[in-house]
N, C-alpha and C positions, 0 to 999 in steps of 0.2 A: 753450781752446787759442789759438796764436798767429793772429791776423788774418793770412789772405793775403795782402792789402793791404799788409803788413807785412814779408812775408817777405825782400824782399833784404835788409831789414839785420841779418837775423838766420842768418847762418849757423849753421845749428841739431846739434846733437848732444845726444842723450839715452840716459837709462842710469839700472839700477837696480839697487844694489849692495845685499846683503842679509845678515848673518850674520859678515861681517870685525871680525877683532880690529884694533885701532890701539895705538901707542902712546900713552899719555896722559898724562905725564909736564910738560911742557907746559901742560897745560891744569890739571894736576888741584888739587883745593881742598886739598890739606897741600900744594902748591909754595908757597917762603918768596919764590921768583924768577920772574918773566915776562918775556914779550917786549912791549914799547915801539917798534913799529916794528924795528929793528935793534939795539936797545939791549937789556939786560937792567937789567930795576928790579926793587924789591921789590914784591910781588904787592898790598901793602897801599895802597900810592902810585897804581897803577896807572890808578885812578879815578876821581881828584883831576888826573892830568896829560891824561886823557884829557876829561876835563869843560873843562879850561882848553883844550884845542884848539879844541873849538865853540863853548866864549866865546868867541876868537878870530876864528873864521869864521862866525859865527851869521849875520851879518850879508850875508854875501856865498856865503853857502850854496848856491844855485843857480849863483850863478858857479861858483862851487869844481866843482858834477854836470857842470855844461856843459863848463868845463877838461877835467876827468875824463873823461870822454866822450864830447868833442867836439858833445856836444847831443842823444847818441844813448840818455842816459837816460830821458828824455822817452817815446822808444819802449818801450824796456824796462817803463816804471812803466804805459805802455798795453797791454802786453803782459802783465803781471803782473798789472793786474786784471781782462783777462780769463778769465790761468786762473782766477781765482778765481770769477766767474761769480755777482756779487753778486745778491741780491733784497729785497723787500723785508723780508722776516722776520728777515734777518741779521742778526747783533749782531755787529761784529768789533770785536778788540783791536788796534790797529798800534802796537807796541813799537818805539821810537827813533825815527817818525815826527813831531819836534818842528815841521816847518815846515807840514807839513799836505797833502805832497804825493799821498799814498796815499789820506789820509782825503777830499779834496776828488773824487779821482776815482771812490771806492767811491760817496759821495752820489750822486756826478753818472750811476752807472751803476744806478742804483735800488736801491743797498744802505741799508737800513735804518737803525740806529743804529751810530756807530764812536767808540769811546773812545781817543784817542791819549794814550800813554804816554811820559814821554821823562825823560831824568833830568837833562838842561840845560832850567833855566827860560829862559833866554835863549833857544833857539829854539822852543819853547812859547809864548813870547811874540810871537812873528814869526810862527808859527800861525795865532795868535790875532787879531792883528791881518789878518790876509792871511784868516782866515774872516768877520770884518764887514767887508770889502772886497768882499765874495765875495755880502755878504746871508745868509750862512750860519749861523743864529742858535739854531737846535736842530739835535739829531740827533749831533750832536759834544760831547763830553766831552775836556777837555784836563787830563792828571795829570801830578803831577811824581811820579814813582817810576824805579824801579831794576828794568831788565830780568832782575836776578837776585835781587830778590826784590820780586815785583809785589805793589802795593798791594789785590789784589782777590779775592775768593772765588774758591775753586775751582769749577769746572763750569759757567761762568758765562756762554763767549763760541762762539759756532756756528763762529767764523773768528778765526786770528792770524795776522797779515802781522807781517814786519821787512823794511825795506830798506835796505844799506848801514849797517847798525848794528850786525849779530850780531858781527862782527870786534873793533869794538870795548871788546865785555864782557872783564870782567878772567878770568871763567871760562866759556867758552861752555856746559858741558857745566848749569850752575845754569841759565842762561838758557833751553835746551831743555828743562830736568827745568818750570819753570816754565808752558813752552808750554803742557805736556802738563799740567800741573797746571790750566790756567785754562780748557783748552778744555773744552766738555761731549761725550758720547761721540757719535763721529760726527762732532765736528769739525776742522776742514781748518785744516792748520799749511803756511804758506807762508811762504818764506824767498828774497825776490833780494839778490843780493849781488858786489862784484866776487870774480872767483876767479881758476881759469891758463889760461892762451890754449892749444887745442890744434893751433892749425895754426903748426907750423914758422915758416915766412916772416911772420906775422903778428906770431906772440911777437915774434919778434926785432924788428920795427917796435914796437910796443909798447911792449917794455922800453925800447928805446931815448928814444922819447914821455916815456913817466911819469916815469923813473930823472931825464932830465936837461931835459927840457923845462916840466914843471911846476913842479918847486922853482922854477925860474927865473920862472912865469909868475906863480905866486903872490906871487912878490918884487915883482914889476913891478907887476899889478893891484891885488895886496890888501895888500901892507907885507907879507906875514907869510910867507916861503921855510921856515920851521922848520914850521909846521903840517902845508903842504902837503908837504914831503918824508914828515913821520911818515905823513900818509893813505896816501901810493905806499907805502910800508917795511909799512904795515899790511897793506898786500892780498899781498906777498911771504910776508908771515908767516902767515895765514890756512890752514886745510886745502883742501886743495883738494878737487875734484866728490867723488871716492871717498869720502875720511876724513870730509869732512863728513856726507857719506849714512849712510856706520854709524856717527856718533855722532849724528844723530837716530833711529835705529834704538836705539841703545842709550840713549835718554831713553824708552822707550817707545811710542816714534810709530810706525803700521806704514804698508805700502804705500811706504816711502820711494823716492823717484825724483827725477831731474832731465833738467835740460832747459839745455842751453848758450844761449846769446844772443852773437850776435855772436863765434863762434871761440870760446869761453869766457871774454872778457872779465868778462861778468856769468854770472849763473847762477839761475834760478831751483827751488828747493829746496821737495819736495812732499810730502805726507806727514797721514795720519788719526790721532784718538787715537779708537780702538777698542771 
């Protein structure tokens, strides 16, 4: 659970939706078309424009969380591993975690062995570099694969983290059917991610924040206003708390629940394979 310690920056809301139909249309694997941020492309492109973003920002990746956040991912990602309540025996999966952020706090929390998966070698490589900075020389495994079809045997990992990446898959619903594929029975599917603010006065600050103040920040800090706009357009496009609960439900996974962070800026997303 959340640290007390912790607790004002998390104005907290939870919930657990079970049994909803959504539409899927959108997401599903015969669409010729998706969503790009605001855009619609072909579903085949999708992955190729998306990989070119974090080449873009591989480099300034943290910057980008901290812009994004104002620095309050930090907490989030402390929060995140303590739901998860690492030990030694754990073997966890963390899918899109190319810089190494999840995987260096699971070590550091006495989690066992963690394989990070990501499908930009470019921040794999920043990982990697940032784990022998670290002294962090076993226990970590760095893959380049595809969160929608992972490199690895089925039954194979006690824990799957994603953070801030599920959004970006070209089908999310492949990437969940994967979770549930890779986890062994009994184990714990976690998911933090940005999603939608439920407090009124907050969204409205917020929207206002991400919509017009980042494209601009990222122009100024990083050269690059096009990246950083698609990241904001990407979190507008994502399901939100609901939708996404019953399509981890409908990948298989039970017990699904969440837990708001911060008004629902972020979200973290919970869930067993049985």
């Amino acid at each position: 659970m959340v640290r007390t310690a912790l607790a004002p920056f998390f104005p907290l809301g939870y919930g657990v939706i079970m049994g909803s139909k959504i539409n899927k249309t959108s997401h599903s694997s015969k669409a010729k078309t998706t969503h790009f941020g605001f855009s619609t492309v072909n579903a085949i492109d999708k992955a190729t424009m998306v990989k070119g973003v974090f080449d873009n920002v591989a480099s300034q990746y943290d910057l980008m969380n901290d812009l994004m956040s104002l620095g309050i991912h930090r907490l989030w990602k402390s929060a995140f591993i303590d739901f998860l309540d690492p030990h030694p025996q754990m073997k966890l999966i963390d899918v899109g975690g190319g810089t190494g952020d999840i995987a260096f706090k699971f070590l550091n929390s006495g989690g066992g062995h963690v394989t990070v998966c990501d499908i930009n070698q470019e921040m794999l490589n920043i990982g990697e570099d940032r784990a022998i900075n670290k002294g962090l020389i076993t226990g970590i495994d760095w893959i380049n694969g595809d969160a929608e079809k992972l490199p690895m045997l089925g039954n194979t990992f006690d824990a799957y983290t994603t953070a801030f990446c599920i959004r970006n898959v070209t089908n999310i619903e492949n990437a969940l059917s994967e979770a549930h594929r890779v986890l062994k029975p009994g184990g714990h599917f976690l998911c933090l991610e940005f999603s939608q603010v439920v407090i009124p006065i907050l969204k409205k600050i917020y929207d206002s924040y991400s919509l017009n103040v980042l494209p601009l920040l990222g122009k100024i800090v990083a050269g690059d206003e096009d990246s950083y706009r698609y990241l904001v357009e990407s979190i507008r496009r994502f399901p939100d708390q609901g939708k996404l609960t019953t399509m981890i439900t409908d990948a298989g996974l039970k017990q699904a629940k969440y837990q708001n962070l911060s008004g629902g800026i972020a979200t973290i997303h919970s869930a067993w394979r049985i």
